[in-house]
LUMFIMAR-556580 format. One record per residue (C-alpha): residue in three letters; x, y, z. Coordinates in nm, 4 decimals, always signed. Layout:
N
["ALA" [X Y Z]]
...
This chain:
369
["UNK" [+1.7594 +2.0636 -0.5840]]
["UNK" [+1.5675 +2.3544 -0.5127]]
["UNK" [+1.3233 +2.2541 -0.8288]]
["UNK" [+1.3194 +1.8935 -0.7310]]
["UNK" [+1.1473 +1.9726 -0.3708]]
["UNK" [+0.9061 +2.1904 -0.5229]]
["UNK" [+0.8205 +1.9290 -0.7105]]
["UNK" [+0.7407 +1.7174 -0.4529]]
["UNK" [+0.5618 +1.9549 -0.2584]]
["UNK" [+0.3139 +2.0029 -0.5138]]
["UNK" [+0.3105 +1.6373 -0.5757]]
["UNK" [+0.2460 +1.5793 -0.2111]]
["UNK" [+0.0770 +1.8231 -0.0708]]
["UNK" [-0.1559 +1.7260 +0.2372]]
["UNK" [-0.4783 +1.8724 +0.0379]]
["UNK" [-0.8475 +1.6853 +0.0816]]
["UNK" [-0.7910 +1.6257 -0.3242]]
["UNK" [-0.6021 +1.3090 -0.1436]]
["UNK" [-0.8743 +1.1047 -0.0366]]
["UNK" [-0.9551 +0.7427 -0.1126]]
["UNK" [-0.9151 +0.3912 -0.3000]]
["UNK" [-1.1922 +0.6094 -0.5548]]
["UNK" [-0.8940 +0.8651 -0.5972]]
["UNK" [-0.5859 +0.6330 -0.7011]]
["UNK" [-0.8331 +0.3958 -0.8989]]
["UNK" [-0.9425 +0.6813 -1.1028]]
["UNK" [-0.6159 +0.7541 -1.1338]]
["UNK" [-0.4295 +0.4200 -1.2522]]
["UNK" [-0.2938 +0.3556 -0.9917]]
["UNK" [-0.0186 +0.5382 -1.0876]]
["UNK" [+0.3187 +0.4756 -0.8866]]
["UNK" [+0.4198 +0.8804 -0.8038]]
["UNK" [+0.0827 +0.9390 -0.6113]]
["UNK" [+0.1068 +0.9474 -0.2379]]
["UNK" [-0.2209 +0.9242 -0.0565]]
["UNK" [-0.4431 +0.8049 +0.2227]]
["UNK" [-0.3808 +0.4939 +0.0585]]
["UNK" [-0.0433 +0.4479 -0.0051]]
["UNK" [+0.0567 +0.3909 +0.3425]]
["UNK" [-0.0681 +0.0287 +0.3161]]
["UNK" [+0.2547 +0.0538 +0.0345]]
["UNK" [+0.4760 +0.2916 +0.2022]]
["UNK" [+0.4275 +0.3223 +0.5543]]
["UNK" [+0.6383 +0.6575 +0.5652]]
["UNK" [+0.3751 +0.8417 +0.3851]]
["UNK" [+0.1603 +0.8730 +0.6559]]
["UNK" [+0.4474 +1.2127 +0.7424]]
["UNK" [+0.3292 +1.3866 +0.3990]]
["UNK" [-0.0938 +1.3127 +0.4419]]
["UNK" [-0.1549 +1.5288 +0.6913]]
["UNK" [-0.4081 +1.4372 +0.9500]]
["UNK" [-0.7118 +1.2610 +0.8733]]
["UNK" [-1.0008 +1.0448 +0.9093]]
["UNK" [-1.1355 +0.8815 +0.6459]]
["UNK" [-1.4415 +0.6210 +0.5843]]
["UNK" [-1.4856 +0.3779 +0.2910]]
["UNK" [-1.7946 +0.2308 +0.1676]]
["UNK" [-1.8557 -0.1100 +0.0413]]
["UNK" [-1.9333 -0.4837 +0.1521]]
["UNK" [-1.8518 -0.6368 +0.4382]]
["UNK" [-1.9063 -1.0225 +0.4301]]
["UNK" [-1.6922 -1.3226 +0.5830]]
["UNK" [-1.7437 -1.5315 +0.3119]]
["UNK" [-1.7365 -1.5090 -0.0678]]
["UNK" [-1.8551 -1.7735 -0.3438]]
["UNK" [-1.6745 -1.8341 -0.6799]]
["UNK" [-1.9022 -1.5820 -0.8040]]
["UNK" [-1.7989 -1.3156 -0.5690]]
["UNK" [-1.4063 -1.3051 -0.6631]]
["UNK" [-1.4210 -0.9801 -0.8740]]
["UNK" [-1.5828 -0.8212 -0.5263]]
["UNK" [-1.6971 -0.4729 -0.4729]]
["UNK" [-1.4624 -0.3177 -0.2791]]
["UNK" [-1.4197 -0.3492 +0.1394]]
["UNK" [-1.5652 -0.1362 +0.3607]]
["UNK" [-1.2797 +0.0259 +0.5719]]
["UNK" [-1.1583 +0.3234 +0.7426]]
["UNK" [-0.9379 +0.4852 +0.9700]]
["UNK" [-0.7103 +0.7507 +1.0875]]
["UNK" [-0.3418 +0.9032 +1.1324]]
["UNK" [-0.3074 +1.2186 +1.4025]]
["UNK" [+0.0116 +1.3974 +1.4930]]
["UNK" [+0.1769 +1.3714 +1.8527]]
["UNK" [+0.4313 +1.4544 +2.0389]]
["UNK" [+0.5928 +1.1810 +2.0103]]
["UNK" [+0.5597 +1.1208 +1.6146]]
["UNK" [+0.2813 +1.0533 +1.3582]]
["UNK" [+0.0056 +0.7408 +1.4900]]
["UNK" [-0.2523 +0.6033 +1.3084]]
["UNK" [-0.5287 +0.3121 +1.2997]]
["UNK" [-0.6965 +0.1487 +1.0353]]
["UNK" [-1.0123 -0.0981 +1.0274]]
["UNK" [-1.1012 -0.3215 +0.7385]]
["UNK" [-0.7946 -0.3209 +0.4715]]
["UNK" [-0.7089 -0.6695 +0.3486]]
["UNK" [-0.3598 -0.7834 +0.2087]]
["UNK" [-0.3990 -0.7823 -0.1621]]
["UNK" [-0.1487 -1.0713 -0.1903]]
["UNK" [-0.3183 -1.2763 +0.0636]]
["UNK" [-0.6514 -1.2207 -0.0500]]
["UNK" [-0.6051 -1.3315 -0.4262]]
["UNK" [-0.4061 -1.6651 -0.2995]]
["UNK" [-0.7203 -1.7507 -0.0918]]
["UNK" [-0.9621 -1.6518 -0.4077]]
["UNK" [-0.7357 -1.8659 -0.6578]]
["UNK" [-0.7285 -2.1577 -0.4303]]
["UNK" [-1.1250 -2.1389 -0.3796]]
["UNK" [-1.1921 -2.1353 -0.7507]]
["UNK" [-0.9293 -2.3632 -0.8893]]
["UNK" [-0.9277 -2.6886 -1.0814]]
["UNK" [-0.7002 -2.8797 -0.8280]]
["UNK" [-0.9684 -2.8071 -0.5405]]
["UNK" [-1.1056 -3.1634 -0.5852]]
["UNK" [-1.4258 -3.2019 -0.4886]]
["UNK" [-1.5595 -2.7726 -0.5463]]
["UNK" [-1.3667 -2.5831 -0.2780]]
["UNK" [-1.5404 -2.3131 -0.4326]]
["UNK" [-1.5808 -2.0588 -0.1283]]
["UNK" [-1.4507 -2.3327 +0.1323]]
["UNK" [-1.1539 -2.0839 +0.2544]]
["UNK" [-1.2434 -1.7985 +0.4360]]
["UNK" [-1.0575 -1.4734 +0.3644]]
["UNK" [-0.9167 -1.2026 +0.6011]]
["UNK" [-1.1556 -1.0733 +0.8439]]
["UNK" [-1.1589 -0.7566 +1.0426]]
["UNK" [-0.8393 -0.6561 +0.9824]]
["UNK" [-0.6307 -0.4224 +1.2242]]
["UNK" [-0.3406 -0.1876 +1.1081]]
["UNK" [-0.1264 +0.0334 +1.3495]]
["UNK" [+0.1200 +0.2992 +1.1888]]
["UNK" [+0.3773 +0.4924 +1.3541]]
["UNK" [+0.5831 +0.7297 +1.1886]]
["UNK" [+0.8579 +0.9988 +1.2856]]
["UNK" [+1.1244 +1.2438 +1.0883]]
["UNK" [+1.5098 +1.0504 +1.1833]]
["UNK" [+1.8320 +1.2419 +1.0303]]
["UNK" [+1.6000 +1.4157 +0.7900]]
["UNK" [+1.4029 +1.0959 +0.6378]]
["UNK" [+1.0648 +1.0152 +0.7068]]
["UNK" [+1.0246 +0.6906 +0.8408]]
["UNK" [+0.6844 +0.4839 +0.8933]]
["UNK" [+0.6104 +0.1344 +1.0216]]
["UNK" [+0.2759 -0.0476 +0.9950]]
["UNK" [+0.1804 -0.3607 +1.2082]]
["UNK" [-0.1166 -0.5789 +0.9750]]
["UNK" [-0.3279 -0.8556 +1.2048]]
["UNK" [-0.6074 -1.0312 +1.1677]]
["UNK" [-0.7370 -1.3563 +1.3431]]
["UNK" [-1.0744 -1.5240 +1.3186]]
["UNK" [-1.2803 -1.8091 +1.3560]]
["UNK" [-1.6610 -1.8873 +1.2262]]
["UNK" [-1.8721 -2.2243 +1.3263]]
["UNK" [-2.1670 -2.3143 +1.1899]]
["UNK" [-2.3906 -2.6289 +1.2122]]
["UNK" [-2.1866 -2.7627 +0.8906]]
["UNK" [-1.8668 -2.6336 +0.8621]]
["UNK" [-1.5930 -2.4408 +1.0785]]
["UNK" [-1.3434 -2.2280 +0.9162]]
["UNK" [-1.0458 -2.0428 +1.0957]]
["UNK" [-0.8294 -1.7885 +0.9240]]
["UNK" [-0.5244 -1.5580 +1.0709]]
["UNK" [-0.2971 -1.3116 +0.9038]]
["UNK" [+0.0118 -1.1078 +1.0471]]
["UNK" [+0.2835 -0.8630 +0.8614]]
["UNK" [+0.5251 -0.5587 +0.9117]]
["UNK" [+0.5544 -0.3021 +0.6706]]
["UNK" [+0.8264 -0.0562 +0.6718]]
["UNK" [+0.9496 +0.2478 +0.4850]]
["UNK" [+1.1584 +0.5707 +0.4346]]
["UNK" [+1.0522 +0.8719 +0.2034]]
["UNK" [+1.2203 +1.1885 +0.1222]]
["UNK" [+1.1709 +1.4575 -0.0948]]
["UNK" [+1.3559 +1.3074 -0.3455]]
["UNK" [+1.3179 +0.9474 -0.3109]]
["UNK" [+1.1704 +0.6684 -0.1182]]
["UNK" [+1.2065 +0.2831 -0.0557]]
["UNK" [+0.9776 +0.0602 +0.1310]]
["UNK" [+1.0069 -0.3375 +0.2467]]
["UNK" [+0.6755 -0.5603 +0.3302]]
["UNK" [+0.7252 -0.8689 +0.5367]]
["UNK" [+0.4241 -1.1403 +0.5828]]
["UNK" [+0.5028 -1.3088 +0.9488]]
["UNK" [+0.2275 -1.5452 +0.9427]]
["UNK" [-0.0918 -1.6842 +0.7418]]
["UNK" [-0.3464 -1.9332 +0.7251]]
["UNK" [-0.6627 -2.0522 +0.6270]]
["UNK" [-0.8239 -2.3690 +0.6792]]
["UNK" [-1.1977 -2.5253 +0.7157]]
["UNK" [-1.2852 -2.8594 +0.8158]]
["UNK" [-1.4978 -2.9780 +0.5524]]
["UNK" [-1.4848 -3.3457 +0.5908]]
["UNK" [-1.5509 -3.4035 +0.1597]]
["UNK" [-1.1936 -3.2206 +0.0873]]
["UNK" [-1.0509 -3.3571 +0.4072]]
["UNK" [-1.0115 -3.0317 +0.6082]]
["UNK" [-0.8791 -2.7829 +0.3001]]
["UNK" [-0.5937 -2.4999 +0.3980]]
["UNK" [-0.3686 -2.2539 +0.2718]]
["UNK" [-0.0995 -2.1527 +0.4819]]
["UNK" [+0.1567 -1.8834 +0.3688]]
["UNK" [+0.5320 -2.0200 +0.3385]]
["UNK" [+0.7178 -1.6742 +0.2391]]
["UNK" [+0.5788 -1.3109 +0.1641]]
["UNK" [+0.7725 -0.9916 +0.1088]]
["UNK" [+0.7603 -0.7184 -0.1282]]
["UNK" [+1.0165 -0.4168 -0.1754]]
["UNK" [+1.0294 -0.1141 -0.4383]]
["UNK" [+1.1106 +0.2344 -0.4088]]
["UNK" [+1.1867 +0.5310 -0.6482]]
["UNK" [+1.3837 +0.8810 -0.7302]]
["UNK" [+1.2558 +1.1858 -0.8646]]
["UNK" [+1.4609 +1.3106 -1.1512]]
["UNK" [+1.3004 +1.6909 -1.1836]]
["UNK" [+0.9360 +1.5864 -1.3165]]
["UNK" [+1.0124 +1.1900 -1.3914]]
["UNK" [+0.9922 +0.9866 -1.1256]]
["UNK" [+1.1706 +0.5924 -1.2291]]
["UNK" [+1.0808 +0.3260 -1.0098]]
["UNK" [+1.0554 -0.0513 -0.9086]]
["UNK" [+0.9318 -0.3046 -0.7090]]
["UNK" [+0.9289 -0.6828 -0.6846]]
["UNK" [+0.6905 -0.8955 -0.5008]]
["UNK" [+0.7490 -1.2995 -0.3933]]
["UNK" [+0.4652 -1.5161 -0.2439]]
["UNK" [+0.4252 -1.8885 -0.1652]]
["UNK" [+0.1911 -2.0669 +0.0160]]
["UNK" [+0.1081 -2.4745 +0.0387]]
["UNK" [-0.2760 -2.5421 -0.0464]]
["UNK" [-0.3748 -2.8591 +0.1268]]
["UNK" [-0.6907 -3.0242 -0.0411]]
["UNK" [-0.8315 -3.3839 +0.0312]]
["UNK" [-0.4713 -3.4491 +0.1489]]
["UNK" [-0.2837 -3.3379 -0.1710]]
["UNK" [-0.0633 -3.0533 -0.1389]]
["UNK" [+0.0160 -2.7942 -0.3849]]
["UNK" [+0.2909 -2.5324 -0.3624]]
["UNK" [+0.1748 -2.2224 -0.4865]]
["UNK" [+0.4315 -1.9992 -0.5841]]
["UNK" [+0.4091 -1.5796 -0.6927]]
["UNK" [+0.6582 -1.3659 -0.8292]]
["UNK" [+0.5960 -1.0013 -0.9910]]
["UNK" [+0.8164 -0.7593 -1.0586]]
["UNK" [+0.7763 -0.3424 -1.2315]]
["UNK" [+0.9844 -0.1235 -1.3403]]
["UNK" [+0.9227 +0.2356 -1.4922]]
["UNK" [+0.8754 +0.6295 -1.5150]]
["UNK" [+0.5967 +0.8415 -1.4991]]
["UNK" [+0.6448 +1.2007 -1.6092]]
["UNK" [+0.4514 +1.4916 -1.3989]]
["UNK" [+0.3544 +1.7795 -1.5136]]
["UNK" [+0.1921 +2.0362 -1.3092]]
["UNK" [-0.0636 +2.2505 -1.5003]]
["UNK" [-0.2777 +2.5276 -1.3950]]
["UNK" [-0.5550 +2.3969 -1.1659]]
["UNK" [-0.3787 +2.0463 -1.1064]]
["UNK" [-0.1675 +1.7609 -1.2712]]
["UNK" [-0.1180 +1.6033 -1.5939]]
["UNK" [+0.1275 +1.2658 -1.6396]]
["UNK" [+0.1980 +0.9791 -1.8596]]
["UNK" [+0.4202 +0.7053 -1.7929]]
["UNK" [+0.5228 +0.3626 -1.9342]]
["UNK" [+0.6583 +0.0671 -1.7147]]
["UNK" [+0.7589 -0.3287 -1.7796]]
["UNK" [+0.5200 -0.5550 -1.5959]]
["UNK" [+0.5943 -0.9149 -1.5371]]
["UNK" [+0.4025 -1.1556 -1.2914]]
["UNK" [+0.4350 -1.5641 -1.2506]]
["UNK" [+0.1775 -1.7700 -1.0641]]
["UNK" [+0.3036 -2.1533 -1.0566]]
["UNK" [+0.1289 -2.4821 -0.9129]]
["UNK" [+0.3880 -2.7511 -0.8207]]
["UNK" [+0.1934 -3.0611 -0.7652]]
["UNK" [+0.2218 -3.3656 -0.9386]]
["UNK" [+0.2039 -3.1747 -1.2752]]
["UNK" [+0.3517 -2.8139 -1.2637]]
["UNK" [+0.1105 -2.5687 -1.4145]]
["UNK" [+0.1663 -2.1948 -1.4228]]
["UNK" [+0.0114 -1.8558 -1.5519]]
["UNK" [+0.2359 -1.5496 -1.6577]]
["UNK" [+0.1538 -1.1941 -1.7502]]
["UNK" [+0.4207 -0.9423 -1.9371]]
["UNK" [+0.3427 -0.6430 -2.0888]]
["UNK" [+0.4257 -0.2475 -2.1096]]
["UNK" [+0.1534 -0.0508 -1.9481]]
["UNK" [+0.1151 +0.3049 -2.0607]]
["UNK" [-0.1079 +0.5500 -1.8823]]
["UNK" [-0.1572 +0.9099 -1.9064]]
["UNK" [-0.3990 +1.1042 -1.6280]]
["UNK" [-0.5170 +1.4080 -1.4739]]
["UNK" [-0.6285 +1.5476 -1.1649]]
["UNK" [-0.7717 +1.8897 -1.1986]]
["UNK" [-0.9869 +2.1370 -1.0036]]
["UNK" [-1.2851 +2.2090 -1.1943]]
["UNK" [-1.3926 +2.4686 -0.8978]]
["UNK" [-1.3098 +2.5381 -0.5376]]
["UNK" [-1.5381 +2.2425 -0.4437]]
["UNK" [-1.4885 +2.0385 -0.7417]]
["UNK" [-1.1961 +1.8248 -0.8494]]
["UNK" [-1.2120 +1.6554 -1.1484]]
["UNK" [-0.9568 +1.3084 -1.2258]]
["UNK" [-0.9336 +1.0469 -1.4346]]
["UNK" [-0.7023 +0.7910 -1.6799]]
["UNK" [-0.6548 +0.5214 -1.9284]]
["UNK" [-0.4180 +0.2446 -1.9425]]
["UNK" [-0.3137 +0.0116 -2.2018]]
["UNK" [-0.0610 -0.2631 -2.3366]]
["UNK" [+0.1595 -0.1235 -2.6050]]
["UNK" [+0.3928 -0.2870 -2.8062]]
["UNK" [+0.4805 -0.6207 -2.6397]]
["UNK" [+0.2235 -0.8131 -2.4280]]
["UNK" [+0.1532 -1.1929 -2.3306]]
["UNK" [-0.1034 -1.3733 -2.0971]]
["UNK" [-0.0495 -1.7597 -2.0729]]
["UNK" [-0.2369 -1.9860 -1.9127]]
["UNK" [-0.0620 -2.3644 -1.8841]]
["UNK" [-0.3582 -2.4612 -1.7049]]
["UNK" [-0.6047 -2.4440 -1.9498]]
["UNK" [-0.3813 -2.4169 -2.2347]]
["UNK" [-0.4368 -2.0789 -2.3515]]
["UNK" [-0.2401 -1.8057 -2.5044]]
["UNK" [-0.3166 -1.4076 -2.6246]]
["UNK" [-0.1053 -1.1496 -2.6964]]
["UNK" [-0.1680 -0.7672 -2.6961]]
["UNK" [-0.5180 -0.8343 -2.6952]]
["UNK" [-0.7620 -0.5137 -2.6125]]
["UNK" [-0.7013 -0.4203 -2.2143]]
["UNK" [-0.7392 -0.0580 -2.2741]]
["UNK" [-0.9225 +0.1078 -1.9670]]
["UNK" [-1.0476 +0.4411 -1.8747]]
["UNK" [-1.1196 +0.5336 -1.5338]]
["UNK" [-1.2950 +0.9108 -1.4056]]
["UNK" [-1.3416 +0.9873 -1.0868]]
["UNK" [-1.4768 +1.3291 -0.8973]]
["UNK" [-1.3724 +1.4856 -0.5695]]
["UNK" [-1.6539 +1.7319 -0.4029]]
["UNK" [-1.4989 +1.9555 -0.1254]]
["UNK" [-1.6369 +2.1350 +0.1533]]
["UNK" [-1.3593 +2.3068 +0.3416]]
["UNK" [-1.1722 +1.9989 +0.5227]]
["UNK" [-1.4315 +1.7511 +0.4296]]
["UNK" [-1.4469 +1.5664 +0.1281]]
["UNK" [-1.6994 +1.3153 -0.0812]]
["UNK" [-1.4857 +1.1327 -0.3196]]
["UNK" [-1.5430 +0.9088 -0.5363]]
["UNK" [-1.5009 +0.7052 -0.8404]]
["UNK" [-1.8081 +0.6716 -1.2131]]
["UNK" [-1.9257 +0.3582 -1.2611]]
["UNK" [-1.9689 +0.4328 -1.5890]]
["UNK" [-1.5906 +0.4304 -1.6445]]
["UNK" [-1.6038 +0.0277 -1.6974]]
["UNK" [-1.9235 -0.0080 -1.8453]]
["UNK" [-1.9820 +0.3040 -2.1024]]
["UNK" [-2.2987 +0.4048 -1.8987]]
["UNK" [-2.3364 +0.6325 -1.6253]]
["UNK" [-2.6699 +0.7028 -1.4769]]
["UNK" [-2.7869 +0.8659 -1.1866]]
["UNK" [-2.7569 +0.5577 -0.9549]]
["UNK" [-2.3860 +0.5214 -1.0829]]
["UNK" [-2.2447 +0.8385 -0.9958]]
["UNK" [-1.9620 +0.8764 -0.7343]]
["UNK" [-1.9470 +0.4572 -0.7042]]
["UNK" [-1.6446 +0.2936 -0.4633]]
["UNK" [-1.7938 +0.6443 -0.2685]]
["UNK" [-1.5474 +0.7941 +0.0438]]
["UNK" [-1.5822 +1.0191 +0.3090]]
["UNK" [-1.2164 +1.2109 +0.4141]]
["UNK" [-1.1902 +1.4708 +0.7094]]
["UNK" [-0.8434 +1.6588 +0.6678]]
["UNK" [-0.7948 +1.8006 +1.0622]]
């Protein structure tokens, strides 16, 4: 026991070297990090982050083309400060990943009659509240997600409203988490599609995981469906993903090295008058680092790949592949001045090339109090 909270302290430890989107991107997104970022997964992590304020860069428009779906990321920020009464925190500007990639698949699909291409408007100016406190020895957070909004122009007028509860409970040794959408819906009143929505019929999403010494083995499963209304057809949309796997952590002088393999599987179906669907399934491995280069320097980065069995199918347009090259590396840099910290993530991870202009891309500013 006494090895297993070590462990976790190292693997947790409220240090500016947590920081940003940048940070867990660079990293894989690998499922044993807790950061400034993970409380949008598990609220109760806000108890291990220490107290911060942090600012993210990117875009900030209300309304995206087909073009536009593979976006830059959001501009967003926020903060979490210790009272007397438990751990609070704000946030500004983070959209529901779900929610977001419903609203970007019905804008760009083939049953939007007509081009509905950009017709729904996404999430804007999201809110999040967090509370969390210490009960019996667990860490428990809650988060409260809301956003509601309405833009008219001389041609169209689009509304769109989200709501959700997130909850969770973390301990040194393992954690579990639930997600619960509570309402959603976009709509627009474009008269050639006969006033196109989306409105959300079921959303929830629960994982968790245990440390066993260095390996951490965990799992989650998401389900999402929503009814896309367009020229007066309706089309059930229905999501369901599910992951389960181990990462091993190793701590190494100056920081972290891990690998870890997992079992991916996620279903997107159309039920209209024909029932389409797509499907992913593969097994992701990843190995990372995260070290300090020097007292103001910290040094991360990944790569990821299918091994052994994968399959993307698309009914839709009748497509197939399997284990076809998705191997990605990712490097990111953290640059510390006492509680402050730049980080951020090298464009030239995706494209081979990394200039001057490139440097420190998906960029975030993170002020540990």
């Amino acid at each position: 026991m006494k090895k297993l909270l070590v462990l976790a302290a190292l693997t947790m430890a409220a240090a500016p070297a947590m920081a940003s989107k940048a940070r867990l991107s660079s990293l894989g997104n690998a499922s044993h990090l807790v950061d400034t970022q993970t409380l949008f997964v598990n609220p109760a992590d806000l108890n291990y982050v220490g107290d911060f304020a942090t600012l993210e860069m990117g875009d900030n428009k209300s309304t995206y083309s087909a073009t536009d779906v593979t976006r830059a990321p959001k501009a967003e920020g926020g903060f979490v400060r210790t009272t007397s009464f438990g751990k609070v925190g704000a946030y500004l500007g983070h959209r529901n990943d779900t929610t977001t990639s419903f609203i970007d698949g019905v804008n760009v699909s083939t049953f939007a009659v007509g081009g509905a291409n950009g017709t729904l408007m996404t999430e804007q100016n999201p809110l999040d509240l967090f509370y969390g406190n210490d009960f019996g020895g667990m860490k428990w957070g809650f988060d409260f997600h809301y956003s509601n909004a309405k833009n008219d122009t001389a041609t169209v007028s689009q509304k769109a409203n989200t709501m959700g509860l997130s909850a969770g409970v973390r301990t040194d040794v393992w954690n579990a988490y639930a997600r619960l959408g509570l309402m959603g819906k976009t709509e627009s009143d474009v008269a050639a599609l006969q006033s196109p929505k989306l409105e959300s019929k079921g959303l929830y999403k629960v994982g968790g995981g245990y440390w066993f010494d260095s390996i951490y083995a965990f799992a989650n499963y998401e389900y999402a469906k929503g009814t896309a209304t367009v020229s007066n057809a309706d089309t059930d949309i229905t999501k369901n993903q599910y992951e389960v796997g181990m990462v091993n952590n190793h701590k190494v002088e100056g920081g972290n090295f891990f690998y870890g393999i997992s079992y991916l599987s996620n279903e997107v179906k159309q039920d209209s008058t024909t029932s389409k669907k797509t499907s992913t399934s593969g097994l992701p491995f990843l190995v990372g680092m995260e070290l300090d280069a020097a007292s103001w320097l910290t040094l991360r980065g990944s790569v990821k790949q299918t091994v052994i069995v994968g399959e993307n199918k698309n009914e839709t347009a009748n497509t197939k592949s399997n284990l076809t090259n998705d191997t990605t590396v990712a490097v990111g840099a953290g640059l510390k001045w006492g509680k402050i910290e730049l980080d951020g993530s090298l464009a030239g991870s995706t494209t081979g090339a990394v200039n001057g202009n490139s440097l420190l891309a998906d960029a975030s500013l993170t002020y540990m109090f």
